[in-house]
N, C-alpha and C positions, 0 to 999 in steps of 0.2 A: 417578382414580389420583393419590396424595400425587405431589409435589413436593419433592425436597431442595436446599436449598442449601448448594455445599459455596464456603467463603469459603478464598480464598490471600493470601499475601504480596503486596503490588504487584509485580510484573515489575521489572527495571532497565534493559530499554533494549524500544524496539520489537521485534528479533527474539524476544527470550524470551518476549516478548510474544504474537506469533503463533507462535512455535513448542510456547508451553502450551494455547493455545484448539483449536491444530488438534489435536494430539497427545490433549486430552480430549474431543473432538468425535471421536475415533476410537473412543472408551472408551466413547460411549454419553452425551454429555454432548450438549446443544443449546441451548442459548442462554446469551448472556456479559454483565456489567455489572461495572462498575468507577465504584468509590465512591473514599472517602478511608479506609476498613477495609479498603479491599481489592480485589482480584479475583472476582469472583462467579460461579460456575458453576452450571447447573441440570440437572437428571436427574431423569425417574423413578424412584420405589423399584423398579420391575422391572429398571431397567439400572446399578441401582446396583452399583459393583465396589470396595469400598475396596482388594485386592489391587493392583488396576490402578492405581489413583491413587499408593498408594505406591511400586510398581514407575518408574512415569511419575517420580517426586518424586526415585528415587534417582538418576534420568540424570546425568551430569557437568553437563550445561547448566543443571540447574535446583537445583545445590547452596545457591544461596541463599535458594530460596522453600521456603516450608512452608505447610501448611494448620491456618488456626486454628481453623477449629471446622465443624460438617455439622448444619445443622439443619432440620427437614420447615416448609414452608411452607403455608399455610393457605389454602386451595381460590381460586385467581381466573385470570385469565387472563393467565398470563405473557406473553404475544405482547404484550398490550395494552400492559402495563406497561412492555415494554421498548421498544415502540414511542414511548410519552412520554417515556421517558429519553430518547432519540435525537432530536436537534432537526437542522433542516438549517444550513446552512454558508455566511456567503456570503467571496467572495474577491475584493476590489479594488472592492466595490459594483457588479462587472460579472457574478458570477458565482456562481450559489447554487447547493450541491452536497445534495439532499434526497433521500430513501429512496421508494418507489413509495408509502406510505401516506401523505406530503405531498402537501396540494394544491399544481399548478402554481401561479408565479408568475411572470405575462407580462411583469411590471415589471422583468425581468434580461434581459439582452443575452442571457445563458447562463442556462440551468435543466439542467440534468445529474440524471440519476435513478440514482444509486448504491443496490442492492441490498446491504448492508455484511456482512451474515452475517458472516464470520473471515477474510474476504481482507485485507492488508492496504490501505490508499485510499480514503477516506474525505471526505479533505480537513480533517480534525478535528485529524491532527498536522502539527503546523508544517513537517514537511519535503514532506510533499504542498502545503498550503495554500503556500508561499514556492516551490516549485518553480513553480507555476502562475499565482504574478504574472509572474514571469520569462518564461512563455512568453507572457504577455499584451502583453508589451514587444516580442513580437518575429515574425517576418513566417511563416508557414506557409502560405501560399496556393502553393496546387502543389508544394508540398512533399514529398519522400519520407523518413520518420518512423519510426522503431528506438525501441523501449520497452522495457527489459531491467527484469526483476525487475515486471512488470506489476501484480502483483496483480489488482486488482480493474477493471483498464484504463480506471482516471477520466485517466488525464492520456492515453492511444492516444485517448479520445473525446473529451476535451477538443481535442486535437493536430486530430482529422477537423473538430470546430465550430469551428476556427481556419481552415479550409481546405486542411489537408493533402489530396496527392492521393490517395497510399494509407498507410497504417501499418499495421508490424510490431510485435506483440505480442507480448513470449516471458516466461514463468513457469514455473519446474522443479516447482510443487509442484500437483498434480493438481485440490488443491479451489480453487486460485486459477484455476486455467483455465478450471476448470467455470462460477465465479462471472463471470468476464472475459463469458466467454461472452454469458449470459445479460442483464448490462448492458450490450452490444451492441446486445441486440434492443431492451431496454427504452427504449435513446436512438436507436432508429434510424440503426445506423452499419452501413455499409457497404462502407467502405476499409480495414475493418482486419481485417489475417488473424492469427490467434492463435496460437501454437505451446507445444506443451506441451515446453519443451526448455531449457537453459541456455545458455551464451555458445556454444556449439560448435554451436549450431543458426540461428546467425545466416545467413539467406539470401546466397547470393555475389553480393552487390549493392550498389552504394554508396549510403547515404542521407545526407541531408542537413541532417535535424537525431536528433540521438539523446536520450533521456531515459533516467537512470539513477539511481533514486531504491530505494537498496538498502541499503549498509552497506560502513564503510571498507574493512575486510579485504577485502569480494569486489570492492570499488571497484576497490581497487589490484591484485588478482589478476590481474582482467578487463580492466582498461583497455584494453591492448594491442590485445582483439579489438575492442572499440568502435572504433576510432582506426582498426583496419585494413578498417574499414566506411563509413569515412566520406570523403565528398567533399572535396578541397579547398575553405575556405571554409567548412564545415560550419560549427554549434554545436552543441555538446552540455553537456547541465544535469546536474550531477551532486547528488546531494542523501541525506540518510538519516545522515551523520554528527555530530560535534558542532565546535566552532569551534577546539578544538587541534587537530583532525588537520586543519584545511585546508590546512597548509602540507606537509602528506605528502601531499594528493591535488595542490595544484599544482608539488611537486616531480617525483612522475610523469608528470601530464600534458606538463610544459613539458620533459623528458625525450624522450617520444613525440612532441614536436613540436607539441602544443596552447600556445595563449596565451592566457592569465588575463584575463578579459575585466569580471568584478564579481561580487558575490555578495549575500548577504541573509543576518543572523543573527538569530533570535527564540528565547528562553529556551536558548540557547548549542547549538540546533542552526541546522546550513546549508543553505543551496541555492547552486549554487554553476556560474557558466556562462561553459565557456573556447570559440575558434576555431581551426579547425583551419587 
């Protein structure tokens, strides 16, 4: 069966990001690479739908990408190929974040098996990798653990190989849950319960450290419920924006009664971690 690739614009921020991979993985699209041409999509000629793609193209969110060209790929095995794309990750020298077709590496404190498919978490974009030195500085051992906008739940598993005692995992978008899920099993966790839900599915229960690695707008929408989740003393790591809006996330934090505690910028995005 031929193989098309249909080539896009680069995306301009991470949600567009995963909001074009999931959206053309609905269409019949399955597997994604990103060059310096571009965004890469792959399809079958049977699921091929240009209808749908331009339909997808005209949404409001994606007025700025376009598609520059669609062309049949020459017989080999994309799986393979996109597996050598895909290199593992490490974080702090303490911790390497690799896909199920890396060999383990026992010479890491941490070895985390991230399954990457289209969830977002990785560890690849700065605001995952800098959220997770952050929590490497700080104590989770019996810990009760809030993870909003989870994705792919590298920092809920990350948070359990820290020592947390349980963590809550919540993602509104179905195929991030599914993925959550399954890199559960693959790291052997089992303090972490997953909810397919957003801020309004937060369990009535105080925790005590929370991770929020999402985006400013629902940062600041949301804040409120995190804040009203959390223990005196808490910390909570905010992360997923860029370094002018820091002063809009800790003007609402310290609003809600959070204090500004430090942060981390690389290529002008943040991770960002205040006390309740």
């Amino acid at each position: 069966m031929k193989t098309l690739e249909f080539t896009f614009t680069l995306p301009t921020s991470d949600i567009q990001h995963d909001m074009l991979t999931t959206m053309l993985a609905e269409i019949g699209f399955d597997s994604f690479m990103e060059d310096k041409q571009g965004l890469k999509a792959y399809c079958s000629e049977e699921n091929r739908d240009d209808t749908a793609v331009e339909n997808l193209l005209a949404e409001p969110a994606f007025f700025d990408l376009h598609l520059l060209k669609v062309e049949e790929m020459p017989d080999k095995d994309w799986n393979e190929l996109w597996e050598a794309s895909y290199q593992p990750v490490v974080v702090n020298e303490r911790c390497r974040v690799r896909a199920p077709f890396h060999v383990p590496d026992t010479s890491f404190e941490f070895d985390l098996v991230i399954e990457p498919k289209m969830s977002f978490g990785t560890a690849n974009h700065e605001t995952t990798a800098q959220l997770m030195q952050l929590m490497m500085d700080t104590d989770f051992k019996d810990k009760d653990v809030l993870d909003m906008g989870c994705g792919t739940a590298i920092l809920a598993i990350f948070a359990e190989k820290l020592g947390a005692r349980c963590v809550t995992a919540i993602d509104n978008d179905e195929w991030a849950y599914n993925n959550a899920s399954t890199n559960m099993e693959l790291n052997g966790c089992h303090e972490i319960d997953i909810i397919h839900g957003d801020a309004g599915s937060i369990p009535s229960m105080l925790f005590d450290v929370v991770l929020a690695n999402i985006n400013r707008n629902i940062l600041l929408r949301d804040m409120h419920f995190y804040v009203d989740a959390m223990n005196t003393g808490a910390h909570i790591f905010f992360s997923g924006f860029y370094t002018e809006d820091l002063d809009s996330i800790k003007a609402e934090a310290e609003h809600l009664g959070l204090q500004y505690h430090r942060h981390l910028s690389r290529n002008n995005w943040v991770a960002a971690e205040f006390v309740k």
